[in-house]
C-alpha positions as a LaTeX table, in Angstrom:
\begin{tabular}{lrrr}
\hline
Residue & $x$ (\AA) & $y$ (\AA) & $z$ (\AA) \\
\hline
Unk1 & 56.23 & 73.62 & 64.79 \\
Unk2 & 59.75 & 74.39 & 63.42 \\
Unk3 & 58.92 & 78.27 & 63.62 \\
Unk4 & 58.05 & 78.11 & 67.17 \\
Unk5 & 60.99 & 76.09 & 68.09 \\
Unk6 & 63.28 & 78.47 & 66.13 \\
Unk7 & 61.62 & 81.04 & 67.69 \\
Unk8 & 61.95 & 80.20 & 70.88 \\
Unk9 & 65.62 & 79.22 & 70.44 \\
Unk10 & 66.05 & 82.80 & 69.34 \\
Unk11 & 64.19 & 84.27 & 72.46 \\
Unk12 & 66.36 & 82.31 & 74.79 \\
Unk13 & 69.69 & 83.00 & 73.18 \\
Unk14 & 68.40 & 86.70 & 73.19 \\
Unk15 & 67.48 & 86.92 & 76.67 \\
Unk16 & 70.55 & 85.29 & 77.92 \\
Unk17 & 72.66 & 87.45 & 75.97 \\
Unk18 & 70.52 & 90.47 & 77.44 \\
Unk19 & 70.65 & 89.24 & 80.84 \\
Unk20 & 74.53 & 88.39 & 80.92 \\
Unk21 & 75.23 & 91.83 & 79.47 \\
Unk22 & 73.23 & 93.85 & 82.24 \\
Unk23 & 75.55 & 92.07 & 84.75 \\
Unk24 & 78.26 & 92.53 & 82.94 \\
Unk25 & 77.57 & 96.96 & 82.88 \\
Unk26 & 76.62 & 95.94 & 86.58 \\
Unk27 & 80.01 & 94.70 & 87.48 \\
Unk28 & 81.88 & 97.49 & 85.54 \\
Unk29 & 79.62 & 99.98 & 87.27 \\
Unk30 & 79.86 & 98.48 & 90.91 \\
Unk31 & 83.54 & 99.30 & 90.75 \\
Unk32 & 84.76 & 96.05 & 92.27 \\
Unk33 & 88.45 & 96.13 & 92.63 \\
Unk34 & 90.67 & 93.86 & 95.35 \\
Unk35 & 91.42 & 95.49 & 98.48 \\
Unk36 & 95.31 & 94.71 & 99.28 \\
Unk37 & 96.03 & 95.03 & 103.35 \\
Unk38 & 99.06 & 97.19 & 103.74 \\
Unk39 & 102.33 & 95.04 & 104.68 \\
Unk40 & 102.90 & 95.63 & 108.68 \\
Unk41 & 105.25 & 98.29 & 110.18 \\
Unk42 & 107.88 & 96.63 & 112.40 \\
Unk43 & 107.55 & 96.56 & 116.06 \\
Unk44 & 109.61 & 98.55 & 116.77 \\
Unk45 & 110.41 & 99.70 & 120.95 \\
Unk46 & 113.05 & 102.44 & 120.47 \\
Unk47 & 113.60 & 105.08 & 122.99 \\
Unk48 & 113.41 & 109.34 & 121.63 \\
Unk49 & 117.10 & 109.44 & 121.58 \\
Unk50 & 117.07 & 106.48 & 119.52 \\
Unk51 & 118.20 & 108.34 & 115.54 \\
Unk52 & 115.77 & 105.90 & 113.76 \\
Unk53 & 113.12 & 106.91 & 116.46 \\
Unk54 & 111.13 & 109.29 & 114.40 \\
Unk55 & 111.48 & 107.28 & 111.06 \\
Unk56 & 109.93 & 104.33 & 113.06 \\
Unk57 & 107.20 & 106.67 & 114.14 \\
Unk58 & 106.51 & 107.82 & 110.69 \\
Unk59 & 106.78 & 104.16 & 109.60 \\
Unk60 & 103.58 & 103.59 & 112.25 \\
Unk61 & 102.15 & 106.62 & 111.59 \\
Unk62 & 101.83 & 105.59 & 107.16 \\
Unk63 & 100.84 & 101.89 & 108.64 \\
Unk64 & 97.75 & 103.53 & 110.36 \\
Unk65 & 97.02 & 105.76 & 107.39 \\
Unk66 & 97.63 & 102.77 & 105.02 \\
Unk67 & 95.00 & 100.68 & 107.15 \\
Unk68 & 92.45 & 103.35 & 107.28 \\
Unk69 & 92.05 & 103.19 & 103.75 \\
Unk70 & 92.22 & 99.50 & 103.27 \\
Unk71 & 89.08 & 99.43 & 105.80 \\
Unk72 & 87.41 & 102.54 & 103.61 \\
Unk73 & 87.90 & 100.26 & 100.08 \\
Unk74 & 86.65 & 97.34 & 102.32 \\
Unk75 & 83.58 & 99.28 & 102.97 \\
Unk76 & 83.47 & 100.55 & 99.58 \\
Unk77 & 83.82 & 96.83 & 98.24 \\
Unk78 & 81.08 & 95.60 & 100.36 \\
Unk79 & 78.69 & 98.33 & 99.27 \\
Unk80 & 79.52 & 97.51 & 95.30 \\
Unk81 & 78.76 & 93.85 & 96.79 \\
Unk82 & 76.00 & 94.63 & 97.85 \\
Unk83 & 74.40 & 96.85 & 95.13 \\
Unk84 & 75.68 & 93.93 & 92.82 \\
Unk85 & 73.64 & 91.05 & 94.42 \\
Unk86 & 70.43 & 93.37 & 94.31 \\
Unk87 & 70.62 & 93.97 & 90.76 \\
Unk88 & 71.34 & 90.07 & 90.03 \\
Unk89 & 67.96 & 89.50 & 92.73 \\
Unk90 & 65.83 & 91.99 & 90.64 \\
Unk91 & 67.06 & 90.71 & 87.19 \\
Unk92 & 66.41 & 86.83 & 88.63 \\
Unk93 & 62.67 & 88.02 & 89.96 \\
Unk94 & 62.31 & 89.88 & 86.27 \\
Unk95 & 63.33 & 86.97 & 84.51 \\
Unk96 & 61.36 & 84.19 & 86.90 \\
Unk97 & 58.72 & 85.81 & 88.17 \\
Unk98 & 56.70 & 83.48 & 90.89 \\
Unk99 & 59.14 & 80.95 & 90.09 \\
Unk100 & 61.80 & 83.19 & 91.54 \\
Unk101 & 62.60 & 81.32 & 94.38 \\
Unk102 & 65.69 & 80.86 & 96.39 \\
Unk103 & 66.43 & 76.98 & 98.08 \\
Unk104 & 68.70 & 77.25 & 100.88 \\
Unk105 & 67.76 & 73.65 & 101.54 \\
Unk106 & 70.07 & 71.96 & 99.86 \\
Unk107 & 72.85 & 74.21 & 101.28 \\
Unk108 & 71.81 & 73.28 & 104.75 \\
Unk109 & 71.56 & 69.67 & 103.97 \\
Unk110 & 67.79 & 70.18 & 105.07 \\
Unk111 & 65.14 & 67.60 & 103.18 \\
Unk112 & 62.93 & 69.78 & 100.71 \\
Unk113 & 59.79 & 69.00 & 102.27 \\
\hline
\end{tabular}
C-alpha cells in the first residue's frame, strides 16, 4: 500500500514537473515580449517656410514608422498568444483526457446545471 502511494507521489511530482517544463520551452519559444506604443509626435500646424517645418515632418513621418511596427509586434504577440494557448489546450486534453473539460459557467455566473 506504501509502494503504490510512493509511487504515485512520484508519478505526480514527475508529470507536473514534465508538464510545467513543456510550457516553460513553450513560452521561451513563443517569443512573447511587451509591445511598447511609440510616445506621440507633437501636433504640430507649421506652414513650409516655417525652419522647423521639415524636422516636424520627419518627426510625423518616424511616428508613423514607429506605429507600424508597434501594430506588426502586436500581431506578432497575438500569434505567440495564440500558438501558446493551443499548446497549453493540447497538453490539458493529453493530461485529462475525457475529463478535459472547460466550465465557463462559473465565469458567467450561470448555475452548473
Amino acid at each position: 500500500m506504501v509502494r503504490w502511494m510512493v509511487f504515485f507521489l512520484i508519478a505526480a511530482f514527475a508529470s507536473q514537473a514534465l508538464a510545467e517544463d513543456r510550457l516553460r520551452t513553450i513560452n521561451l519559444s513563443a517569443g512573447l515580449k511587451s509591445c511598447l506604443a511609440p510616445i506621440e509626435t507633437y501636433p504640430y500646424r507649421l506652414d513650409k517656410s516655417d525652419p522647423l517645418y521639415e524636422t516636424a515632418r520627419e518627426d510625423h513621418q518616424r511616428h508613423l514608422d514607429e506605429m507600424e511596427d508597434y501594430v506588426n509586434c502586436l500581431d506578432r504577440e497575438r500569434g505567440a498568444a495564440l500558438d501558446q494557448l493551443r499548446a497549453s489546450f493540447d497538453l490539458f486534453l493529453e493530461n485529462f483526457g475525457e475529463d478535459a473539460v472547460l466550465d465557463y459557467a462559473a465565469e458567467r455566473g450561470v448555475d452548473g446545471e
